[in-house]
C-alpha positions in Angstrom: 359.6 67.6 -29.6 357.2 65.5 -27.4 360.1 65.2 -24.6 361.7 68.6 -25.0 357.8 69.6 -24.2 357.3 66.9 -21.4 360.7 68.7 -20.0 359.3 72.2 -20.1 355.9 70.7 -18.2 357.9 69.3 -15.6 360.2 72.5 -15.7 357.0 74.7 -15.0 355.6 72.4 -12.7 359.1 72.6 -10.3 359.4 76.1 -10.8 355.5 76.9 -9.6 356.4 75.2 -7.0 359.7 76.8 -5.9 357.6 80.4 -6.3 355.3 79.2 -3.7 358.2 78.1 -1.2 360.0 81.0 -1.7 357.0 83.3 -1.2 355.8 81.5 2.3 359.0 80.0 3.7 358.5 77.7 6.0 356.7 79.3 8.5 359.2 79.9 11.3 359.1 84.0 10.3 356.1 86.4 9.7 355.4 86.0 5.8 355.6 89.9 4.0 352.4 89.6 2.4 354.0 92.2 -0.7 357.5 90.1 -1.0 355.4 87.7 -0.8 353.2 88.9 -3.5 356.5 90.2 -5.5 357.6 86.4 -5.5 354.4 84.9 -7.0 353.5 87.2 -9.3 356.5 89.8 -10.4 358.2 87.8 -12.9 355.2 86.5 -13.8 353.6 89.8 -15.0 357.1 91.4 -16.2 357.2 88.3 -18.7 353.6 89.0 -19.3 353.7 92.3 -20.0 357.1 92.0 -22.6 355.2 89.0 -24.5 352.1 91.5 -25.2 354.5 94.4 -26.2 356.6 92.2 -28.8 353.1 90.6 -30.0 351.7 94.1 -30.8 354.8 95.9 -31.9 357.1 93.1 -33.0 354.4 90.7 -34.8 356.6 87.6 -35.1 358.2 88.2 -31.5 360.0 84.5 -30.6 359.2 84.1 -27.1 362.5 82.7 -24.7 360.4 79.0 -23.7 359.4 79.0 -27.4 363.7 79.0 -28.3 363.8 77.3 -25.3 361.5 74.3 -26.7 363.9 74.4 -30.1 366.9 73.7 -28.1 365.6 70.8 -26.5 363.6 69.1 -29.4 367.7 69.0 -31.4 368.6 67.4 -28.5 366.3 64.9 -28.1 366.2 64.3 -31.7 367.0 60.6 -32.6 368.8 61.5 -36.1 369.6 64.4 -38.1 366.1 64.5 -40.3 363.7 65.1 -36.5 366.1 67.4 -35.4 365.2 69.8 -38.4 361.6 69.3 -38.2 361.1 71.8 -35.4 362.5 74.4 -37.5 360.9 73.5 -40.6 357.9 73.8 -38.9 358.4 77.1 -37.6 359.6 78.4 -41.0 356.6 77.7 -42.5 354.2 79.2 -39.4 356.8 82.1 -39.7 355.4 82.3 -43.2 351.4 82.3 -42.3 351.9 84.0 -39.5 351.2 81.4 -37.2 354.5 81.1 -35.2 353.0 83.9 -32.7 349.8 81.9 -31.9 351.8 78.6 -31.5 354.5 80.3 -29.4 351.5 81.8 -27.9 350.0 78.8 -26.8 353.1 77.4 -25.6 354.4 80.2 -23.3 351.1 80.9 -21.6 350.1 77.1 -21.2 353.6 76.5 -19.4 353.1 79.7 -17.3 349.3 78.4 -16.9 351.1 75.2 -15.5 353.5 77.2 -13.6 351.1 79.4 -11.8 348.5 76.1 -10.7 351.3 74.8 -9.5 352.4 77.5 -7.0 348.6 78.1 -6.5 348.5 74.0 -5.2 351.7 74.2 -3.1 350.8 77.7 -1.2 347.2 76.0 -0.6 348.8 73.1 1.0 351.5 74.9 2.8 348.7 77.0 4.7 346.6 74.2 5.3 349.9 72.2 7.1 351.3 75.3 8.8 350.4 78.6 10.4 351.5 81.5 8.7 351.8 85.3 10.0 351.3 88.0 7.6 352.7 91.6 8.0 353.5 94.3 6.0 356.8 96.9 6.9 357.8 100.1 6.0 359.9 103.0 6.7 359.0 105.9 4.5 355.7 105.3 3.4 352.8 105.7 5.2 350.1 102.5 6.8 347.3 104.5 4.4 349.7 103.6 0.9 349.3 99.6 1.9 345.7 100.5 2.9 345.1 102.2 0.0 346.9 99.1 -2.5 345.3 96.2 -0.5 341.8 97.3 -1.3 342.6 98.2 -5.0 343.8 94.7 -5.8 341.4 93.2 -3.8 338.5 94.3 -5.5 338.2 92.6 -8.6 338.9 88.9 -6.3 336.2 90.2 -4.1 333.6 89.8 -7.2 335.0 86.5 -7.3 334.6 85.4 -3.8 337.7 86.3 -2.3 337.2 88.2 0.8 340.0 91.1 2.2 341.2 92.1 5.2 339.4 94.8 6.8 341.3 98.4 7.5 341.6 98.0 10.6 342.8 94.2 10.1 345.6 96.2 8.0 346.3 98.6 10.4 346.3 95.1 13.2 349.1 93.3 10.7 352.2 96.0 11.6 353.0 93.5 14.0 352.3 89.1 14.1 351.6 89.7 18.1 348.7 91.3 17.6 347.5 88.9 14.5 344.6 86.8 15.4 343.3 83.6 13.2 340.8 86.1 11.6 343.7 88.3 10.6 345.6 85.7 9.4 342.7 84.3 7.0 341.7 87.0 5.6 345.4 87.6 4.6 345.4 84.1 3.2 342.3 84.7 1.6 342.9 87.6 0.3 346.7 85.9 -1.3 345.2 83.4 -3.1 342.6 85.7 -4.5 345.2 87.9 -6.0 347.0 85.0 -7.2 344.0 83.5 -9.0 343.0 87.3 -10.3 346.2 88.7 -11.8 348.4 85.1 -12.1 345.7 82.1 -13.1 343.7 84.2 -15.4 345.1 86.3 -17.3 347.6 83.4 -18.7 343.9 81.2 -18.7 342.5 83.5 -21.3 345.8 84.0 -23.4 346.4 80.7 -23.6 343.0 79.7 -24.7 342.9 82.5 -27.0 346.6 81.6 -28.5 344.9 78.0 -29.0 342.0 79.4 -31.0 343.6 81.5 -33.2 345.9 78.4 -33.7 343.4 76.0 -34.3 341.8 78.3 -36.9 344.8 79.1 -38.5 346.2 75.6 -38.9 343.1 74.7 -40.5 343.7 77.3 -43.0 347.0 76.5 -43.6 348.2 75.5 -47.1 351.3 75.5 -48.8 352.2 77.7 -51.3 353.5 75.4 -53.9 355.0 78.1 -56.2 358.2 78.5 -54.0 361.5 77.3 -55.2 361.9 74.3 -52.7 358.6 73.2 -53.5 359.4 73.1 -57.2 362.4 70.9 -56.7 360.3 68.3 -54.4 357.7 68.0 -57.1 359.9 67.3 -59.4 360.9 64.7 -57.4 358.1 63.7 -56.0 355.8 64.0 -59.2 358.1 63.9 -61.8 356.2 65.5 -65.1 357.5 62.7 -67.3 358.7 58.9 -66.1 360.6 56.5 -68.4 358.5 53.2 -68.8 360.3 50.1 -69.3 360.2 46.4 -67.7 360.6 46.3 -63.8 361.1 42.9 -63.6 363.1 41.1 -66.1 361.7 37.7 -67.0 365.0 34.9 -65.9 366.2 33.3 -69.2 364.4 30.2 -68.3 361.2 29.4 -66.7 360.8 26.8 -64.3 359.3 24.5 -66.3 356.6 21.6 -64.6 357.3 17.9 -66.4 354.2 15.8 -65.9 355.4 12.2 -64.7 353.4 8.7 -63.4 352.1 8.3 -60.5 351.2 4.9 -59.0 347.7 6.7 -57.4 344.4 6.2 -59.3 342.8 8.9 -60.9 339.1 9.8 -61.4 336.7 12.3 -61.9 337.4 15.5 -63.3 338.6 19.1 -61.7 337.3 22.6 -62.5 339.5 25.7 -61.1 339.6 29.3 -61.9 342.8 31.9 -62.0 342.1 35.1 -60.7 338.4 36.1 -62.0 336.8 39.6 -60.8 333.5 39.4 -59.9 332.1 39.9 -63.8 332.8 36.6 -64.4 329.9 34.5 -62.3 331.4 31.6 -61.0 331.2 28.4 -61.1 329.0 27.8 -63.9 326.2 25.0 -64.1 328.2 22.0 -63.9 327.5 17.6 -64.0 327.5 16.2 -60.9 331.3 14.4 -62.1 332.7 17.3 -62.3 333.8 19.1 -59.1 335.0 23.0 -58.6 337.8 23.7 -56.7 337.1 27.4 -56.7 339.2 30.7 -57.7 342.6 30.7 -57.0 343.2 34.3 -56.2 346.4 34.1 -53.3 349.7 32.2 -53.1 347.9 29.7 -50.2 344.8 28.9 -52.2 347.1 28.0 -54.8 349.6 25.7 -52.5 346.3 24.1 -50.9 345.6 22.6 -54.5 348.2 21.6 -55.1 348.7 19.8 -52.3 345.4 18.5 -52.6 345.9 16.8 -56.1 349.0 15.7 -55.0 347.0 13.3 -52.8 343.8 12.7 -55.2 345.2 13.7 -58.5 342.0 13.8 -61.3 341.7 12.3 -64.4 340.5 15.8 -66.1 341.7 19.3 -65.4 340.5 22.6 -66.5 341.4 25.8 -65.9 339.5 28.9 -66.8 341.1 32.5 -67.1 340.5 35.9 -68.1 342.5 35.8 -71.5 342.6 40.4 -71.5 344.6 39.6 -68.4 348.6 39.7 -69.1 349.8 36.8 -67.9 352.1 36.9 -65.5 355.3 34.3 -64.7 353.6 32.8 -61.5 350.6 32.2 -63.4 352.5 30.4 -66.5 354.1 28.0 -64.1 351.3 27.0 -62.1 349.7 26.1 -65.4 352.9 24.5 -66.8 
């Protein structure tokens, strides 16, 4: 699921960009600041708009990027159990009612991504080329684009983004009589409606999406009473479990034959076999008498060995917890 996201990223990221191309060109022609504004923000908005309308009316509306998402995490899937886990997990959102929110703040994050990135591009296309912006009709009237450049340039102007002036407007029927304060304040004015009605709007939906999200999926818990969840317990946390030996004991133990050994031996050898810490040890001992410590691993036991291989003592004794079973690896270290 981590690629088939990282694919719809890159997707977005491509397809931001293509918006802003197709929207400027490359400069050769007069730019028609409402294709222009058509290409950045139509499909946008249209996409925008259907989303809210199956969110309200539809509750669990699937969103196309969110199907979209599915198809590519079963084809990235290594094997056949991470290709279902996508599903899974959107059977049980389906069931809280969280599918919408996660949905949510997957389709407006990618459009988020999509719309920066066309925002980026058209910023650097205008500062690497000189644009001309016009605006052409044949049945409507210059006070109609008047009229719609001030209405959806006010709420940008209370963010900074200045317009063009009417007569600027009026000035833009043709590119020869454009100066570079026309053409700014049309560029100004672009971005503006960009950021207002394309950056925004998928800003606060998204960050929305991810709190409702957030606060559902902390929420979340399963409801154990369904019938798959009664078959997994039972196999998971079986209500009875047969006891019996998991280990079965060889029919002969290695057994440990004491033989002669041409080394002298002295002194005498104190050693414990796994003792918790109830047991204080060692305990007050002569000064003949030396303690090799608790043997609680397989290398603290192969270390003494080894070591009274080389000095073997005279004495040994070993100390254990007798309410300990013994166990096999005990019994032959002893033996």
């Amino acid at each position: 699921s981590r690629l088939a996201l990282l694919g719809l990223a890159v997707l977005a990221v491509i397809s931001g960009g293509g918006l802003a191309f197709a929207a400027l060109g490359n400069g050769q022609t007069p730019v028609n600041v409402f294709w222009a504004l058509g290409s950045l923000l139509g499909i946008n908005l249209i996409l925008l708009i259907s989303w809210l309308l199956g969110l309200i009316f539809a509750g669990e509306h699937s969103a196309s990027l969110g199907r979209l998402w599915l198809w590519l995490s079963d084809k990235f899937a290594r094997d056949a159990k991470a290709a279902q886990l996508a599903p899974a997990l959107l059977l049980v959102l389906q069931r809280q009612k969280l599918n919408r929110w996660a949905l949510g703040t997957l389709v407006n994050g990618l459009w988020l991504l999509a719309m920066l990135s066309a925002l980026t591009l058209m910023l650097l296309l205008m500062a690497t080329r000189r644009y001309g912006f016009v605006w052409e009709t044949t049945i409507l009237s210059a006070d109609v684009f008047i009229s719609a450049t001030r209405a959806l340039g006010v709420v940008p102007g209370w963010l900074g983004f200045s317009g063009p002036t009417e007569a600027m407007i009026r000035a833009s029927t043709d590119t020869a009589y454009s100066s570079e304060a026309v053409r700014q304040a049309w560029a100004v004015w672009l971005v503006g409606v960009l950021v207002v009605y394309g950056v925004l709007p998928r800003l606060l939906l998204a960050a929305f999406c991810r709190w409702r999200w957030i606060r559902g999926r902390n929420a979340l818990r399963l409801d154990l009473t369904l019938p798959g969840y009664s078959q997994l317990r039972e196999r998971l946390m079986p209500s009875s479990e047969r006891l019996g030996v998991n280990d079965v004991a060889p029919e002969q133990l290695h057994n440990v034959h004491a033989g002669q050994t041409d080394l002298d031996t002295e002194g005498a050898l104190i050693v414990a076999i796994e003792l918790d810490d109830q047991h204080p040890w060692p305990p007050k001992l002569p000064t003949t008498i030396k303690d090799a410590g608790i043997l609680d691993s397989r290398e603290s036991r192969q270390k003494l060995l080894e070591q009274m291989t080389r000095f073997p003592p005279a004495r040994l004794a070993i100390a254990c917890d007798p309410r300990r079973s013994p166990d096999r690896g005990s019994l032959a270290l002893i033996g």
